[in-house]
DOVEX-476274 format. One record per residue (C-alpha): x negated, y, z negated; residue in three letters; residue number from 1. Coordinates in nm, 2 decimals, m for minus. Layout:
- X;Y;Z;ALA;NUM
...
This chain:
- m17.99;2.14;m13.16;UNK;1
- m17.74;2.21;m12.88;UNK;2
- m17.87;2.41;m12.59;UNK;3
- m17.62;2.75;m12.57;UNK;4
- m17.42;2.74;m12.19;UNK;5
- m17.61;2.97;m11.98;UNK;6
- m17.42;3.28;m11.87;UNK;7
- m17.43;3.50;m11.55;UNK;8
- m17.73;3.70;m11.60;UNK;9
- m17.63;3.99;m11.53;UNK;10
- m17.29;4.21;m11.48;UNK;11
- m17.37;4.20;m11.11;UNK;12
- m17.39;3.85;m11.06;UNK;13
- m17.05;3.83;m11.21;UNK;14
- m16.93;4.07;m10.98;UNK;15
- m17.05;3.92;m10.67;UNK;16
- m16.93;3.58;m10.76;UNK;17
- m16.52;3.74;m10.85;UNK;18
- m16.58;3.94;m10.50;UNK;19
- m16.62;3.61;m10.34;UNK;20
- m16.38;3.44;m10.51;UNK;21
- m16.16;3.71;m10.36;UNK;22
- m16.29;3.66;m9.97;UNK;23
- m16.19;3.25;m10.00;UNK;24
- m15.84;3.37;m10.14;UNK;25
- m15.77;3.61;m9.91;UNK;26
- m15.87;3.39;m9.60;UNK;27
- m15.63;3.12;m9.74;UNK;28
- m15.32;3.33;m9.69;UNK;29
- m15.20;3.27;m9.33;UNK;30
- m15.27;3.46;m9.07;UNK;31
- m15.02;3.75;m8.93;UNK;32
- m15.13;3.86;m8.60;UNK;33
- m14.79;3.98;m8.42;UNK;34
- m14.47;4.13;m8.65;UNK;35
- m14.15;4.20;m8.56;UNK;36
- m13.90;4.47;m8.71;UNK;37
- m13.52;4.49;m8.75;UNK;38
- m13.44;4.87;m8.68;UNK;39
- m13.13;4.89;m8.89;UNK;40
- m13.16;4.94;m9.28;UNK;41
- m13.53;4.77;m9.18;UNK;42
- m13.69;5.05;m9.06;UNK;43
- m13.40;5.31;m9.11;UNK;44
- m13.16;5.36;m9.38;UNK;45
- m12.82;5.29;m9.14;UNK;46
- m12.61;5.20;m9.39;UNK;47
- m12.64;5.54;m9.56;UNK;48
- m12.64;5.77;m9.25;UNK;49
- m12.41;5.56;m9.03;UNK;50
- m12.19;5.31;m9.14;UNK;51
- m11.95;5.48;m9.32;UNK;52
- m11.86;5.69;m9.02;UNK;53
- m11.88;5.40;m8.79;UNK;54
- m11.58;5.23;m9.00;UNK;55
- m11.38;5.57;m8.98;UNK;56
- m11.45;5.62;m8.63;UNK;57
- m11.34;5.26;m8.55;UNK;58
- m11.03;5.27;m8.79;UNK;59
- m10.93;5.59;m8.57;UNK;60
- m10.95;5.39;m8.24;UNK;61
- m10.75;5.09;m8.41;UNK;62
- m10.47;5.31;m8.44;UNK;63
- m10.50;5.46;m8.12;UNK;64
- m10.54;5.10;m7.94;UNK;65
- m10.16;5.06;m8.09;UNK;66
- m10.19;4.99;m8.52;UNK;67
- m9.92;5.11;m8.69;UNK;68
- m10.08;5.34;m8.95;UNK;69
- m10.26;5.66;m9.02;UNK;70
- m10.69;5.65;m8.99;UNK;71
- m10.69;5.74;m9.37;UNK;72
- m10.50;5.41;m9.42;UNK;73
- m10.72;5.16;m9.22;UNK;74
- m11.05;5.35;m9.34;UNK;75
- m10.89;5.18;m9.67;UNK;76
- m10.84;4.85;m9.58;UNK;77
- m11.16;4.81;m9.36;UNK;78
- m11.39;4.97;m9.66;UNK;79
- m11.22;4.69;m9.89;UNK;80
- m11.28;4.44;m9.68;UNK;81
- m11.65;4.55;m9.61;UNK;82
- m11.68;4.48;m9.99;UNK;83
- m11.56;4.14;m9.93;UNK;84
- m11.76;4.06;m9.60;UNK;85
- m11.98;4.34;m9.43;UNK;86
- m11.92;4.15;m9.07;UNK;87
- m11.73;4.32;m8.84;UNK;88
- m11.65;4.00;m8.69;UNK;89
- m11.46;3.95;m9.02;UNK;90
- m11.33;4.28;m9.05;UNK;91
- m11.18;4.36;m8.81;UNK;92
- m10.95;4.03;m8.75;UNK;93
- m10.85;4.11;m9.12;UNK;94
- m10.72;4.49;m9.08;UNK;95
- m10.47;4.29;m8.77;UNK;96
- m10.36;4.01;m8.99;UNK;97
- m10.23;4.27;m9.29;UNK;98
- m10.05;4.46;m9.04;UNK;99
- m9.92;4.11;m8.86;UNK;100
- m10.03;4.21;m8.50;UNK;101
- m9.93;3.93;m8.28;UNK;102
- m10.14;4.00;m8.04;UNK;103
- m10.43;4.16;m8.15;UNK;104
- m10.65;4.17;m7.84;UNK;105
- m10.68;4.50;m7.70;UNK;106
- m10.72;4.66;m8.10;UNK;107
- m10.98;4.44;m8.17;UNK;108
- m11.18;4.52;m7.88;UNK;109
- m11.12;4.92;m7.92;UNK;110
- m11.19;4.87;m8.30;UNK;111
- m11.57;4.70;m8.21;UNK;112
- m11.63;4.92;m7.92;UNK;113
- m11.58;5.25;m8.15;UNK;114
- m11.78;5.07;m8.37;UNK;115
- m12.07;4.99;m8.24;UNK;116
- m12.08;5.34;m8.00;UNK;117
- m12.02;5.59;m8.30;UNK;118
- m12.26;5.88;m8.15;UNK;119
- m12.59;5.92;m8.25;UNK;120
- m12.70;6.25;m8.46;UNK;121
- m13.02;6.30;m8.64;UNK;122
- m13.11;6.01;m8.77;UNK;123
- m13.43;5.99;m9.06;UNK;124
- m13.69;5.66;m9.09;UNK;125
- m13.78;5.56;m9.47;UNK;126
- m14.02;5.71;m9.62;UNK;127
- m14.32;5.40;m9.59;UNK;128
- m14.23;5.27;m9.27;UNK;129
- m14.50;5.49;m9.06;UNK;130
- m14.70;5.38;m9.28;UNK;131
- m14.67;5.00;m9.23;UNK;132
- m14.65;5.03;m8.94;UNK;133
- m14.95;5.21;m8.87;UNK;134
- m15.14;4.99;m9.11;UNK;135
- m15.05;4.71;m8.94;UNK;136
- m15.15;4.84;m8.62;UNK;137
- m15.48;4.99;m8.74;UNK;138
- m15.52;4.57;m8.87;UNK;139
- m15.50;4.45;m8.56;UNK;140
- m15.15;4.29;m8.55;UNK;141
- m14.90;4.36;m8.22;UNK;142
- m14.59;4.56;m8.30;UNK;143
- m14.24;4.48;m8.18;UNK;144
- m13.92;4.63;m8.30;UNK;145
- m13.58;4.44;m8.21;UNK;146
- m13.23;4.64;m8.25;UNK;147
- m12.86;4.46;m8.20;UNK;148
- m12.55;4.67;m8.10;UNK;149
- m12.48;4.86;m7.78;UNK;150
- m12.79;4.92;m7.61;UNK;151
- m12.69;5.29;m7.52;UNK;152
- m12.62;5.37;m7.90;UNK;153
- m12.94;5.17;m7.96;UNK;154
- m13.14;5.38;m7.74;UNK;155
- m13.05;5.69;m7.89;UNK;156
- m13.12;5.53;m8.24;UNK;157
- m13.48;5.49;m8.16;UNK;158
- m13.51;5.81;m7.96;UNK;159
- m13.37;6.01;m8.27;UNK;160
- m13.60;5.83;m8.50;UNK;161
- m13.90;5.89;m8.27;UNK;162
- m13.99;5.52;m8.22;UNK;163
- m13.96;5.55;m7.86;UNK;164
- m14.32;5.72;m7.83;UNK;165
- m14.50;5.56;m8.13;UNK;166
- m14.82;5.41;m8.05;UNK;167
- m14.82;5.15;m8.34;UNK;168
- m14.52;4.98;m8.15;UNK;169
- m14.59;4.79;m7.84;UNK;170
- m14.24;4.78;m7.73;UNK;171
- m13.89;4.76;m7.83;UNK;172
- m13.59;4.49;m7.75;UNK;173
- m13.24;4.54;m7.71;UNK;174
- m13.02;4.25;m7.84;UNK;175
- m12.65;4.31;m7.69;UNK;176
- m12.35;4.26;m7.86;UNK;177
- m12.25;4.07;m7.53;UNK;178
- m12.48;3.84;m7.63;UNK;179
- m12.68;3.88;m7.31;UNK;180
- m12.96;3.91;m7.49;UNK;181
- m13.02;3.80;m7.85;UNK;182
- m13.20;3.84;m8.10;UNK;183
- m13.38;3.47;m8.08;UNK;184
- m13.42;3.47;m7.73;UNK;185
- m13.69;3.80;m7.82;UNK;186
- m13.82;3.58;m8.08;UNK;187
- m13.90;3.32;m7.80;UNK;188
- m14.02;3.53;m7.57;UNK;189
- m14.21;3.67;m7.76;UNK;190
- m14.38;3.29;m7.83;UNK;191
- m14.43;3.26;m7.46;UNK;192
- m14.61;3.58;m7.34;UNK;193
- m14.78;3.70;m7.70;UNK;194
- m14.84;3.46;m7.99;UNK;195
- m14.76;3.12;m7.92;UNK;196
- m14.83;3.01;m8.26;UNK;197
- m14.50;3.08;m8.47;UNK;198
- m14.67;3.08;m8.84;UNK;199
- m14.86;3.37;m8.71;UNK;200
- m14.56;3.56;m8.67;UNK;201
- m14.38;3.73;m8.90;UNK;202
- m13.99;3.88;m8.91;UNK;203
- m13.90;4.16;m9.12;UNK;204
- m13.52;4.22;m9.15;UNK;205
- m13.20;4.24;m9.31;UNK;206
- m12.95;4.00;m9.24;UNK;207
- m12.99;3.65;m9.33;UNK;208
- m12.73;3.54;m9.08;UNK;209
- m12.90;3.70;m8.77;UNK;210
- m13.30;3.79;m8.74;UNK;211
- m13.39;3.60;m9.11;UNK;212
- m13.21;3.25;m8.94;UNK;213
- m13.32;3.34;m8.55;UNK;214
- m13.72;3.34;m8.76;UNK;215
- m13.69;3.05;m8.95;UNK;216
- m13.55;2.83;m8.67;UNK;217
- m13.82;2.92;m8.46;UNK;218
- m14.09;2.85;m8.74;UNK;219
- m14.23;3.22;m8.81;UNK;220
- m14.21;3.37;m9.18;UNK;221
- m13.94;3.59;m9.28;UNK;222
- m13.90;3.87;m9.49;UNK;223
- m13.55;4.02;m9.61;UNK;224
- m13.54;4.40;m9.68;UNK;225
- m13.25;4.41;m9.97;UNK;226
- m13.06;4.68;m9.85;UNK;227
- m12.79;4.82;m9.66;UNK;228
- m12.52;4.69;m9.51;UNK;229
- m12.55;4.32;m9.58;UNK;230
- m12.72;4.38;m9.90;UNK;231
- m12.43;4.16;m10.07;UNK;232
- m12.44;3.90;m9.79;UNK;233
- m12.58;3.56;m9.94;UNK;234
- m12.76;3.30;m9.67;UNK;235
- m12.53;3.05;m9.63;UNK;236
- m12.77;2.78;m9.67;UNK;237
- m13.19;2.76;m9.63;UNK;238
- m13.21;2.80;m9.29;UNK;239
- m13.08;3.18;m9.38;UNK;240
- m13.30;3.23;m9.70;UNK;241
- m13.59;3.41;m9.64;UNK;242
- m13.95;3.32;m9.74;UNK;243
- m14.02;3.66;m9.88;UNK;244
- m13.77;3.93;m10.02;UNK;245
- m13.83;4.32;m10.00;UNK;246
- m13.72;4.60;m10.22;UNK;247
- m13.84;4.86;m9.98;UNK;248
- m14.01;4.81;m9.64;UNK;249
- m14.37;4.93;m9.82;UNK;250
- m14.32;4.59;m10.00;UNK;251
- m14.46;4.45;m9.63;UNK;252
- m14.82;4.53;m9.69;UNK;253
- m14.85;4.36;m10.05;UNK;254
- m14.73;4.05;m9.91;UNK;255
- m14.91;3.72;m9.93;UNK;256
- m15.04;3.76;m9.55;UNK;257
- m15.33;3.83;m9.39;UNK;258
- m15.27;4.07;m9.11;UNK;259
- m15.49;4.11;m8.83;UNK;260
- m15.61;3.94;m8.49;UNK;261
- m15.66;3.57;m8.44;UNK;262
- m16.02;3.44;m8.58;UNK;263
């Protein structure tokens, strides 16, 4: 007669083994020991408590600066062509060329500065991202937030929010629409003077055209928050496609990652 296959002897031995099937698992997942956050619909909902004025307060310095139309009017046309392309770089060029401007300049630049300076009020994080960001810290992992406008309005931002004294966050950058500072030269610093390792970083953000491409060029994972502003944009190719994508920034912590400090 056959001999029966012999069996775990006990619930308990089952248990141990599946807890330490676990263990190898988890150490497989790479290691996360520094992340770095977008502020914009990443950490913030901006699109819902800024954008919409931003446009109307830019469409009333376009007409100012010279356009030859009423606010109400351009709020239109920039609102339909944010449906088309979110990017103010786009934008903006558009709203001149249905009105013919010759020369364009001096709206253009009033139309981006009101933009990007619309005053800061009271401004409200999402619900989880304390949380992550706590968690994270409380793992182990260094904190960096990185923000891209004018670094005034940018200041207030995180001062309203109350970033500006939150332990969990080692320190924040300030990526100029002057382009003195960007968004990957953080990224690189930050591989020279905290983790030199890229696949131990990882980028959370929203825009597949700035912090998503900046990570993946540099070798770090990348996570997209789908939301926002440039919810609709698609990556124009994979070097803008994201490892991971977010629904809402809790989604962070049930990444495939280990988070912590270096072994």
């Amino acid at each position: 007669m056959s001999k029966k296959r012999s069996r775990p002897s006990s619930r308990k031995q089952r248990t141990v083994t599946g807890r330490a099937g676990r263990r190898r698992a988890a150490s497989a997942r790479p290691l996360i020991t520094t992340a770095v956050f977008d502020l914009d619909d990443t950490l913030y909902d901006c699109y819902g408590q800024r954008v919409l004025a931003a446009h109307r307060h830019a469409a009333a310095a376009m007409v100012r600066a010279g356009l030859p139309a009423t606010p109400a009017r351009v709020l239109r046309l920039r609102l339909r062509a944010f449906r088309r392309d979110p990017r103010i770089s786009r934008i903006d060029p558009e709203i001149c060329r249905h009105f013919r401007i010759a020369h364009p300049e001096k709206i253009l630049q009033a139309a981006r500065q009101a933009f990007f300076t619309l005053p800061v009020g009271k401004l409200r994080l999402f619900p989880a991202s304390l949380r992550v960001l706590r968690t994270l810290h409380r793992a182990g992992v260094r904190i960096f937030v990185v923000s891209f406008g004018d670094p005034f309005t940018q200041h207030a931002k995180v001062r309203a929010l109350g970033l500006h004294r939150e332990p969990a966050v080692e320190r924040i950058f300030y990526a100029d629409t002057a382009h003195l500072v960007t968004k990957e030269g953080v990224f690189r610093s930050l591989l020279r003077h905290v983790e030199p390792d890229p696949k131990r970083i990882l980028v959370v953000g929203d825009r597949p055209s700035s912090e998503i491409r900046a990570g993946k060029l540099l070798g770090m994972h990348t996570a997209r928050l789908l939301h926002g502003e440039f919810l609709g944009l698609k990556p124009a190719g994979p070097e803008e496609k994201a490892d991971f994508t977010l629904r809402d920034i809790a989604g962070v912590l049930r990444l495939p990652l280990r988070f912590g400090k270096a072994d």
